[in-house]
C-alpha positions as CSV (number, residue, x, y, z in Angstrom):
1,X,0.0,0.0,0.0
2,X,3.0,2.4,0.3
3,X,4.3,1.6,-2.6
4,X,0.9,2.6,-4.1
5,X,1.1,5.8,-2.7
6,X,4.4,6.3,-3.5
7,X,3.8,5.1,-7.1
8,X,1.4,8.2,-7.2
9,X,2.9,10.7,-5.3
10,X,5.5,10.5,-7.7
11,X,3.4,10.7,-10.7
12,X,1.7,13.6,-9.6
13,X,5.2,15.0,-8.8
14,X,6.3,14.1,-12.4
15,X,3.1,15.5,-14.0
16,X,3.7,18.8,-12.3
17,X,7.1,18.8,-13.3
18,X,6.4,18.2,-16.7
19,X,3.6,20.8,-16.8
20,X,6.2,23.1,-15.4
21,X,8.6,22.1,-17.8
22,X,5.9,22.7,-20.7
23,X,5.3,26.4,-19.3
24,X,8.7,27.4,-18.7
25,X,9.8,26.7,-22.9
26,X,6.2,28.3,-23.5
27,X,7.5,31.3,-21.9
28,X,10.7,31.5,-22.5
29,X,9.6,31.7,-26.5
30,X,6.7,33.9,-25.5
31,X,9.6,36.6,-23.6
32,X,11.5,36.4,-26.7
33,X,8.3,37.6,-29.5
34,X,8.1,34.0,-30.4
35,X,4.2,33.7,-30.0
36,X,4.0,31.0,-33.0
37,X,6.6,28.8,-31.5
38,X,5.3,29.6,-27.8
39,X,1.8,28.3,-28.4
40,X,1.8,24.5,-28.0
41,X,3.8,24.9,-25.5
42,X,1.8,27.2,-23.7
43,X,-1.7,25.4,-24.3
44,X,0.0,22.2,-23.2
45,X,1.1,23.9,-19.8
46,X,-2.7,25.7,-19.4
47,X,-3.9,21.8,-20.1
48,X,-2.1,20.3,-17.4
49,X,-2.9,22.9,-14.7
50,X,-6.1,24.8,-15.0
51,X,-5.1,26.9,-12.1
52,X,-2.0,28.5,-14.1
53,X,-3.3,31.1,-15.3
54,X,-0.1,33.2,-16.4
55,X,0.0,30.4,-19.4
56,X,-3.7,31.6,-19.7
57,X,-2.9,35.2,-19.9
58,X,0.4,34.2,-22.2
59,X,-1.4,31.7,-24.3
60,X,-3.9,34.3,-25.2
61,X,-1.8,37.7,-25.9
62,X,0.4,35.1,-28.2
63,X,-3.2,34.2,-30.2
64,X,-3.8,38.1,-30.2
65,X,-0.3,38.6,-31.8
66,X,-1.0,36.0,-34.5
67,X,-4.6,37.9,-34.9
68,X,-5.7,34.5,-33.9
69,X,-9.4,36.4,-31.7
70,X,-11.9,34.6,-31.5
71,X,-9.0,31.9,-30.2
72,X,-7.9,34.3,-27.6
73,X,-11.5,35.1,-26.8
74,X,-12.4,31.7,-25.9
75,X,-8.9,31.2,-24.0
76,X,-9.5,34.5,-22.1
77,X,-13.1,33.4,-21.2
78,X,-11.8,30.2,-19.8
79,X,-9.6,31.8,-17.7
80,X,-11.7,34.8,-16.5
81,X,-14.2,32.7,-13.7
82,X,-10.2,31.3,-11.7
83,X,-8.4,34.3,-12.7
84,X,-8.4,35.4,-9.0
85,X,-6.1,38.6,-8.6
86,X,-5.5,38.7,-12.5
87,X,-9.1,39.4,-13.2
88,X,-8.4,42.5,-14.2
89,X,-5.9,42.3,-16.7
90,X,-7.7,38.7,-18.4
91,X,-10.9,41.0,-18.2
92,X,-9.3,44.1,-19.5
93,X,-7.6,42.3,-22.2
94,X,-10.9,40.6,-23.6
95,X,-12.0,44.5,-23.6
96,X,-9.1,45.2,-25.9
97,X,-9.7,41.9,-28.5
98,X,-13.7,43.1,-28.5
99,X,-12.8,46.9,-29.2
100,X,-10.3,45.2,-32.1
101,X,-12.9,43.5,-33.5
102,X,-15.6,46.8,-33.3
103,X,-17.9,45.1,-30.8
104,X,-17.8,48.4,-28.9
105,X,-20.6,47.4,-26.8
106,X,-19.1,43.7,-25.5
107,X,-15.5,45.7,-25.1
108,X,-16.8,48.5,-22.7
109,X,-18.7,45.2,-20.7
110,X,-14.8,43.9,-20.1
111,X,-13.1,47.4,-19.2
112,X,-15.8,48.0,-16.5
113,X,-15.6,44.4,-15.4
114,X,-11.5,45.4,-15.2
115,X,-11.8,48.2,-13.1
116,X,-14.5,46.1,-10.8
117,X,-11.9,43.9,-10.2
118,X,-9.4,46.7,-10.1
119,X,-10.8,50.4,-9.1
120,X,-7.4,52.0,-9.8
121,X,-6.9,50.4,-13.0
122,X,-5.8,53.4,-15.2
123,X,-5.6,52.0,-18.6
124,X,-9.1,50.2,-18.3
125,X,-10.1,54.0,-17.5
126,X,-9.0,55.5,-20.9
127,X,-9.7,52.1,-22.8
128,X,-13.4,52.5,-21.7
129,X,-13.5,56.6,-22.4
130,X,-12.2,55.5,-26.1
131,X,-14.9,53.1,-26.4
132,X,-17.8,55.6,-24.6
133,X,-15.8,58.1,-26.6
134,X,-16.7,55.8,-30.1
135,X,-19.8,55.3,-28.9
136,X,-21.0,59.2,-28.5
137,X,-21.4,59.0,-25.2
138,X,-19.2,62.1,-24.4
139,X,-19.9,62.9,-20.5
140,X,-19.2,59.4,-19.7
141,X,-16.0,59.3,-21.9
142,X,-14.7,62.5,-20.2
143,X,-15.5,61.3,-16.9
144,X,-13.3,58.3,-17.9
145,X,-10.3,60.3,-19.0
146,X,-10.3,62.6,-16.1
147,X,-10.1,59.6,-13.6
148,X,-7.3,58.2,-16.0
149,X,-5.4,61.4,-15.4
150,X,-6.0,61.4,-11.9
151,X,-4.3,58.2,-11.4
152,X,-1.6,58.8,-14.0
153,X,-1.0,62.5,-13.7
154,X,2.3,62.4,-15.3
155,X,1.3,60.4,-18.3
156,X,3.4,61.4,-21.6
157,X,-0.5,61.6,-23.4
158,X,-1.9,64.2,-20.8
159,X,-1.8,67.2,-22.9
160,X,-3.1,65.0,-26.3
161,X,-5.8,63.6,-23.5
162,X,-6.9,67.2,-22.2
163,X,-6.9,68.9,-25.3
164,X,-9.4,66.0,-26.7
165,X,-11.5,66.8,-23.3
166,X,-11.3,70.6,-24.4
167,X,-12.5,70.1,-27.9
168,X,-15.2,67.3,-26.5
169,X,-16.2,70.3,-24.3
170,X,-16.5,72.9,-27.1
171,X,-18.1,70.6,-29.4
172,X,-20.9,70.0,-27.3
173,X,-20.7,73.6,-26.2
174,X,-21.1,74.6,-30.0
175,X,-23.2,71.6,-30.5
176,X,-25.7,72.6,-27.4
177,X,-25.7,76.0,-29.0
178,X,-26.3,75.0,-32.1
179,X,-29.2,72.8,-30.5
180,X,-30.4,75.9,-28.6
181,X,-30.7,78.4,-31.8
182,X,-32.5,75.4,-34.1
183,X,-34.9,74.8,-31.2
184,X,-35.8,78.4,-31.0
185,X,-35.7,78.6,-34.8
186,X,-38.0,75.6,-35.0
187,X,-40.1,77.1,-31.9
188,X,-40.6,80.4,-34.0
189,X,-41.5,78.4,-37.6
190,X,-43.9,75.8,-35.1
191,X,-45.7,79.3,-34.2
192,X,-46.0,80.9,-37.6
193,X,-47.0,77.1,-38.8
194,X,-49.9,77.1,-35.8
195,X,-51.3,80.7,-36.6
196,X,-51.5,80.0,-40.3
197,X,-52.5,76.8,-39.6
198,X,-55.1,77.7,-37.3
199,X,-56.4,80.2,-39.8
200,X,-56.6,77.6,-42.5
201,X,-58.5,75.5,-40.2
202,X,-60.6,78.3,-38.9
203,X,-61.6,79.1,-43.1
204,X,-61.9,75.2,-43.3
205,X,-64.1,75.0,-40.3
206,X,-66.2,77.4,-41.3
207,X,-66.4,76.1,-45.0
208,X,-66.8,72.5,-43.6
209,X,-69.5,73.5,-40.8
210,X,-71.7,74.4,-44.3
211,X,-71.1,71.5,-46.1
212,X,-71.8,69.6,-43.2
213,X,-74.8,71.7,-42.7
214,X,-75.9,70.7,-46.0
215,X,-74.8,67.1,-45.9
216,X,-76.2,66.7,-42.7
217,X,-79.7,68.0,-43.9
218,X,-79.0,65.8,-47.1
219,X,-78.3,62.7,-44.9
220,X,-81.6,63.6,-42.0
221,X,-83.8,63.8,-45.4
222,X,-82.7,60.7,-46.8
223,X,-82.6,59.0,-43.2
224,X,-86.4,59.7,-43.0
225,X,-86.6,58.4,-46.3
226,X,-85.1,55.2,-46.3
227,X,-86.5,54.9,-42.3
228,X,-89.9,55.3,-44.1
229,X,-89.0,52.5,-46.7
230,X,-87.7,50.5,-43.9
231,X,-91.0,50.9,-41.8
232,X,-93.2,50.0,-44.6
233,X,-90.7,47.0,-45.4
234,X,-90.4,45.6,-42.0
235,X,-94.8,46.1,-41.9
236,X,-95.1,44.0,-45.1
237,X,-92.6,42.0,-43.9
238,X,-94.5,41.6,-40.6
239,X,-97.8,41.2,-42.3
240,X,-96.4,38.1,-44.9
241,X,-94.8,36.4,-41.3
242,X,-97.9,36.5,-39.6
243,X,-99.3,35.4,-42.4
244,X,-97.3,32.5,-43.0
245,X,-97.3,31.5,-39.4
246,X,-100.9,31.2,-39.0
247,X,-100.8,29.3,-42.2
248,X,-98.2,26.7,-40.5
249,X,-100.3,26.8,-36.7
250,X,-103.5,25.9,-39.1
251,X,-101.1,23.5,-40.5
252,X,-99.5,22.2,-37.9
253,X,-102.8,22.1,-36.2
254,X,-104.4,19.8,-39.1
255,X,-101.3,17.6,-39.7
256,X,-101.6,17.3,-35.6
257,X,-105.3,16.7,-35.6
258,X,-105.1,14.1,-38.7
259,X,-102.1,11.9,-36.5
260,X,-104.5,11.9,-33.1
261,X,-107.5,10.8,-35.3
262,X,-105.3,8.0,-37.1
263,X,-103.7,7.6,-33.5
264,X,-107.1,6.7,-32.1
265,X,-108.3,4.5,-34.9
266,X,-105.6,2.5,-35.0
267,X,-105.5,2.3,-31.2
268,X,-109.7,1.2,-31.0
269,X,-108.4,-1.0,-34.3
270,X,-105.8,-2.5,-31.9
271,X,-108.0,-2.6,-28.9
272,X,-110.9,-4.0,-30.8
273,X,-108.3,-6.8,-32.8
274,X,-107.1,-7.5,-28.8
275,X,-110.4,-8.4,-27.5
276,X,-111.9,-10.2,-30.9
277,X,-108.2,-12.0,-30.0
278,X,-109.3,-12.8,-26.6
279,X,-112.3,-14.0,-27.4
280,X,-111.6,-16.0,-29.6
281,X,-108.9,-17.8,-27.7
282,X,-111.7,-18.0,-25.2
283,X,-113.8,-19.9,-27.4
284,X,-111.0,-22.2,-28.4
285,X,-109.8,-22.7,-25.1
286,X,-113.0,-23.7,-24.0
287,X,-113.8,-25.8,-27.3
288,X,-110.3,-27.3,-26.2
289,X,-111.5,-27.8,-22.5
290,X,-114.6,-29.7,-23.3
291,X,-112.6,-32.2,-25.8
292,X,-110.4,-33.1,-23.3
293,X,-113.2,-33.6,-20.9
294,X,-115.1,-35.6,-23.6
295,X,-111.7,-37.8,-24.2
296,X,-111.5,-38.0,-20.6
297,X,-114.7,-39.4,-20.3
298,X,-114.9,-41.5,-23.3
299,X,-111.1,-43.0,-22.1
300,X,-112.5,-43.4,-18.6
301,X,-115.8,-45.3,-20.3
302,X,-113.4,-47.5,-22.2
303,X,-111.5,-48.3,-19.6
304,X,-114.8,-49.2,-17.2
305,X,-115.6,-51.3,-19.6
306,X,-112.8,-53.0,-19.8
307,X,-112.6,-53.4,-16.5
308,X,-115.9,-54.6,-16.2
309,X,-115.3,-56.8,-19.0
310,X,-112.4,-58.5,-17.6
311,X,-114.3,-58.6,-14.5
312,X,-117.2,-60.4,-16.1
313,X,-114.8,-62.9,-17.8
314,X,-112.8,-63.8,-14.7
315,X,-115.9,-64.6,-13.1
316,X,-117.8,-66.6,-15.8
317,X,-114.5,-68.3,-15.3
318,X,-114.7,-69.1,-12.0
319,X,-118.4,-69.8,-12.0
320,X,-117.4,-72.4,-14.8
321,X,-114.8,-73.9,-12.6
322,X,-116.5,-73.8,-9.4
323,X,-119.6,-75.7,-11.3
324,X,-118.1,-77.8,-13.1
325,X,-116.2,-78.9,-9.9
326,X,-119.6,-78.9,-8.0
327,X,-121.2,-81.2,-10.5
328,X,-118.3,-83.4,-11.2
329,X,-118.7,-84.0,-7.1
330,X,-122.1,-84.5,-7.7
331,X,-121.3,-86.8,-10.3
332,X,-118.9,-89.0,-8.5
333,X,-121.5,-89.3,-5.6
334,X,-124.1,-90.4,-7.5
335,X,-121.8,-92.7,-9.1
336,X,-121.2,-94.1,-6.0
337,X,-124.1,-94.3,-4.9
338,X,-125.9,-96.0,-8.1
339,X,-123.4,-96.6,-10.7
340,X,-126.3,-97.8,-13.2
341,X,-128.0,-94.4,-13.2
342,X,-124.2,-92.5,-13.2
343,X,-123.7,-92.2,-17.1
344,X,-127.5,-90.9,-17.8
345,X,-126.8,-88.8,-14.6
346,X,-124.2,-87.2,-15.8
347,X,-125.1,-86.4,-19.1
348,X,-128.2,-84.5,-17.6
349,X,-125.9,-82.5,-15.0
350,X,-123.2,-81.4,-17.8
351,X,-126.0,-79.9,-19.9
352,X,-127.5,-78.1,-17.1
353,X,-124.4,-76.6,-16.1
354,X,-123.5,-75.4,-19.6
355,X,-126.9,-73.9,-19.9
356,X,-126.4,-72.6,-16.1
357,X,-122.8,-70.4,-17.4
358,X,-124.9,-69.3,-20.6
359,X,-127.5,-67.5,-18.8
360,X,-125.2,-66.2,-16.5
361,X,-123.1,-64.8,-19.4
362,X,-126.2,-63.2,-21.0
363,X,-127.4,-61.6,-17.8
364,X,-123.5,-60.0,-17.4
365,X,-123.4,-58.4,-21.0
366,X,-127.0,-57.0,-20.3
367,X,-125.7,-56.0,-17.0
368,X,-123.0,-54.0,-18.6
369,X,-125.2,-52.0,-21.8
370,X,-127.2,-50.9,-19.3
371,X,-124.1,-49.2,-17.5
372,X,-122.0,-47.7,-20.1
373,X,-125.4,-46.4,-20.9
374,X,-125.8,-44.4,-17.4
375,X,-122.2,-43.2,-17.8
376,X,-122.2,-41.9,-21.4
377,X,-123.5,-37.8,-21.3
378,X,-126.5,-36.8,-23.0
379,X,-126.6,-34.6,-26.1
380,X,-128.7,-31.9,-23.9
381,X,-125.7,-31.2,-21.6
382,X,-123.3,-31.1,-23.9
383,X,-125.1,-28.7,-26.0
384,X,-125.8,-26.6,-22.8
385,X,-122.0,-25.9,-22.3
386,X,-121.4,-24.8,-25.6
């Protein structure tokens, strides 16, 4: 780990050196009016350590000796936020590339930034009168050049310096009096101007008030006129509306009438179609009611009779069994007791009992006419219910 540190320490230390090395040729070629050969030098050593900013300030004169600007502009603006205590001169030499260049405006911005940085920064004062001086502003310009004169009283360009605040003075003396006599010149042609002026308008006015006179009676005539026209327009015009609305009410009021009468027939059609529809399912549902019933009834018949008829069978067939058994008991006992008389015996008793079942079969099916008879309804009820 201390060899790490070490390792770096000693980097940085080379760096620097380097840097230094870098800014001391840049320097050296810049002290000796060598600002071509100075340059990548002095770029390389403002590079390396941001906070240099004497290879700033050199770097940028030597792009202002190669008429390189807007290159020392840009160097010169890089600088100008770290300068520290060489704000002035990096400000104050951005005034001088601007005022090069004719930006008069951005080059007195720089010289008053220079002496905000510096208060008793004499050549920012004259640079800045020049430039106010460019600009017209004299009073500003000559207040520059008097505090430039008042920190440099022994300057070898005093007397050119006061002898240009003594002819700014009498040109704007000569120029204020010049002012003065146009401005009562002009006063005295703006009064002459007014009279004649209000004269002309008086003659106008009085010529105008006429013809308006005349227009206005003109114009109140044809008012009345076309008001007239416009009455008996709008009356007409009133008269045909009313017209044409009544005709629409009356209409309106037929077209209305005509729906609610074929709105109420077709409603008493509807109602009327409803309740011939009701009846008539009425009719069938009753027709249908009293077909079932007479299904019912003739299924119920049926099924009496074949009840009964089953009935009437099963006990025929037991009647047949139980007298056939009875005479064939008879039979044997008679045998027994007179076996002469047992074949004509029992040729008598076997026809007796077949005549016996057929009377009783006879009696049953007369017994059952007369009951499907009771059941079945009459024709008077039925027609009765329809």
């Amino acid at each position: 780990k201390r060899a790490v540190v070490t390792f770096g320490f000693l980097s940085m230390l080379a760096g620097a050196l380097y840097g230094q090395a870098s800014f001391t040729r840049g320097e050296d070629f810049f002290l000796r009016n060598k600002p071509q050969e100075a340059l990548p030098y002095l770029a390389q050593a403002a590079a390396e350590d941001p906070g240099n900013i004497k290879a700033f300030l050199y770097l940028g004169i030597s792009y202002q000796q190669l008429d390189r600007l807007d290159e020392s502009i840009a160097v010169y603006r890089r600088a100008l936020p770290v300068a520290g205590q060489d704000t002035a001169i990096i400000a104050f030499n951005l005034g001088n590339i601007y005022y090069a260049k004719k930006n008069i405006a951005q080059a007195e911005i720089f010289y008053t930034h220079a002496l905000t940085a510096n208060p008793a920064y004499a050549s920012a004062y004259l640079n800045r009168a020049n430039a106010r001086l460019t600009k017209q502003n004299f009073a500003e310009a000559i207040t520059d050049y008097e505090s430039y004169l008042s920190l440099e009283p022994d300057s070898v360009k005093r007397d050119k310096i006061e002898q240009l605040i003594a002819a700014i003075r009498a040109d704007s003396a000569a120029a204020e009096q010049k002012e003065q006599i146009q401005a009562e010149a002009q006063a005295a042609a703006a009064a002459a101007e007014r009279e004649r002026i209000q004269a002309e308008a008086l003659a106008a006015a009085l010529a105008a008030a006429a013809v308006e006179r005349e227009r206005l009676q003109a114009e109140a005539q044809a008012a009345a006129a076309a008001e007239r026209e416009r009455l008996q327009a709008e009356a007409q015009a009133a008269l045909a509306a009313e017209r044409e609305r009544l005709q629409a009410e009356a209409q309106a009021a037929a077209a209305a009438e005509r729906e609610r009468l074929q709105a109420e027939a077709q409603a008493a059609a509807a109602a009327e179609r409803e309740r011939l529809q009701a009846e008539a399912q009425a009719v069938a549902a009753a027709a249908e009611r009293e077909r079932l019933q007479a299904e019912a009834i003739a299924a119920a018949v049926a099924a009496e009779r074949e009840r009964l008829q089953a009935e009437a069978q099963a006990a025929a067939v037991a009647e047949r069994e139980r007298l056939q058994a009875e005479a064939q008991a008879a039979l044997a006992t008679e045998r027994e007791r007179n076996p002469v008389a047992e074949e004509r015996e029992g040729n008598k008793t076997e026809a007796q009992v077949a005549a016996a079942a057929a009377e009783r079969e006879h009696n049953q099916a007369q017994t059952q006419a007369q009951t499907e008879r009771q059941q079945q309804p009459s024709g008077d009820s039925s027609a009765s219910r329809q």
